[in-house]
N, C-alpha and C positions, 0 to 999 in steps of 0.2 A: 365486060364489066362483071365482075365478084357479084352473085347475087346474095343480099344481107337477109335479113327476118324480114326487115318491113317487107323487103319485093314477094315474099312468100306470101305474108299475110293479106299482101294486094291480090295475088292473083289465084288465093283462095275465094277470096270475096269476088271475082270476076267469075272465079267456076262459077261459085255458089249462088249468083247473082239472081238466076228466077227461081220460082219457088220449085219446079218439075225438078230442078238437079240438084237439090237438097234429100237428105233421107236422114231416118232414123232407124235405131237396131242394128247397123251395120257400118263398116266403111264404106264400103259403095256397092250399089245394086246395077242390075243390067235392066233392059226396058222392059221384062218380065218380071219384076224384082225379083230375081236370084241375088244371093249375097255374089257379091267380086269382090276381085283385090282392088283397091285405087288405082294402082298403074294400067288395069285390066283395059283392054282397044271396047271391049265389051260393057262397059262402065257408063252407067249415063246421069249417076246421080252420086252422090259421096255424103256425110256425116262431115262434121266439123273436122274431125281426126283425118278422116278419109281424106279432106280435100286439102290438109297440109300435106299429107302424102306423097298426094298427086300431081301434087307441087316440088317440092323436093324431092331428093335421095341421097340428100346429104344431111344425116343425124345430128352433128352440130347443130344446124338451121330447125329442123323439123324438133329439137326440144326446146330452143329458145323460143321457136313460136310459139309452140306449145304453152312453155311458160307467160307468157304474154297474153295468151288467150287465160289462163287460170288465176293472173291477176286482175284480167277484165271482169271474169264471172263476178269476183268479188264486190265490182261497185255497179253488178245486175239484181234486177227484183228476182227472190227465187234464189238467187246463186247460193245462199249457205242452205238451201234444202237438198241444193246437189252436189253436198263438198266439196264444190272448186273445181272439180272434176269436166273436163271437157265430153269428155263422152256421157258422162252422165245431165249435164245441163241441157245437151243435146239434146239427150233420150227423152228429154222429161215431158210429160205432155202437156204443162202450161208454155214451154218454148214453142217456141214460132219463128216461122221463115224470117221474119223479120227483125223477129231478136237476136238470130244469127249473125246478120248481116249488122245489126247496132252492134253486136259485139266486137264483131273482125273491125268496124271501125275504132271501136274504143283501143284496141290493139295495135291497130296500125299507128293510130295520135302517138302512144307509147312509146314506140321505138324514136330513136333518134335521126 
C-alpha cells in the first residue's frame, strides 16, 4: 500500500505519543539531549517537524503533512502568535505535549 499524508501524520502521533519522545529546539534529541537527525538509530525524542521526518523520506508527503499540520495551528489557541509555523508552535512554551497531539489529530480529521 502507497503510504498518503494521513498514514504520516498517524504515525507521527504514534512517535509522539508519550510525552519523553516529544522535544523542543530541535528535530530530534538522543537520551542525552544531543541534537540528532530524525532518521538518527540514536534519536529518542523528535519536535513536531522532526517526527514527520521520521516518518517519511518522501518530500511529496513530508510538505503536505506539513501543510496540514500549519492549517491545524490556525484553528489552535496561540497559533497566530506562532505564524502557522510548525516549528515555531512547537517551540513555543505555552505548547504542551498535549497540544501536539490535539494538533496531529486535528490534521489527520483533515485529510481524506
Amino acid at each position: 500500500k502507497r503510504q498518503t499524508t494521513k498514514d504520516v501524520l498517524k504515525a507521527a502521533k504514534r512517535l509522539l505519543a508519550k510525552p519523553e519522545n516529544w522535544c523542543r529546539g530541535a528535530l530530534a534529541r538522543t537520551k542525552e539531549r544531543r541534537v540528532a537527525l530524525p532518521e538518527e538509530a540514536s534519536a529518542v525524542c523528535w519536535d513536531i517537524e522532526g517526527a514527520l521526518c521520521k516518518c517519511t523520506s518522501q518530500t511529496r508527503l513530508l510538505e503536505a503533512a506539513t501543510r496540514k499540520i500549519e492549517l491545524a495551528i490556525a484553528k489552535c489557541p496561540n497559533g497566530d502568535e506562532t505564524g502557522y509555523y510548525a516549528c515555531m508552535y512547537n517551540d513555543d512554551k505555552k505548547t504542551k505535549h498535549k497540544d501536539i497531539l490535539n494538533l496531529l489529530s486535528v490534521a489527520i480529521k483533515s485529510c481524506r
